[in-house]
C-alpha positions, 0 to 999 in steps of 0.5 A: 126367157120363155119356157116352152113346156113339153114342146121341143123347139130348136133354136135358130142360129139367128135366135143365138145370134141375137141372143149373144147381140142383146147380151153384148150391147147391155153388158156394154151399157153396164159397163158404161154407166158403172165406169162413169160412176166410178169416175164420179167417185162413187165406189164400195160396190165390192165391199160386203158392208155396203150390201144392205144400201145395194140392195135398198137401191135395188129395191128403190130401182124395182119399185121406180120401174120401166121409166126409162131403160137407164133404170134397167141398166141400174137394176143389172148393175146393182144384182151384179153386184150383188151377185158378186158380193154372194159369189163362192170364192 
């Protein structure tokens, strides 16, 4: 989000609207892509040993770019999982 500084702006019940649309069709594109890769077999994306290889992926993805938006949806996945992973119990 952008920062405003001192100026106060009011947001528009259109601006949250599409706010909440985006959040919803890029969680959707998560959660497609994480059960696909789950039926694919892939699977320890819970398990605190598998943080370093996340974050090694992580930082593969970053360094790959904005070659496509499915690299994007692969960069949010793997933070959520490590979000998950620091989370507090």
């Amino acid at each position: 989000m952008i920062k405003t500084g001192d100026i106060k702006i009011v947001c528009t019940c259109e601006e949250k609207a599409a706010l909440k649309t985006m959040i919803d069709y890029f969680s959707k594109s998560m959660k497609e892509k994480l059960l696909l890769k789950l039926d694919a077999g892939y699977r320890g994306w819970d398990e605190t040993e598998n943080k370093e290889s996340i974050e090694a992926y992580l930082k593969d993805h970053v360094k790959k770019g904005l070659q496509n938006k499915g690299n994007l949806v692969d960069i949010a996945n793997f933070c959520a999982m490590l979000w998950n992973m620091d989370k507090p119990a």
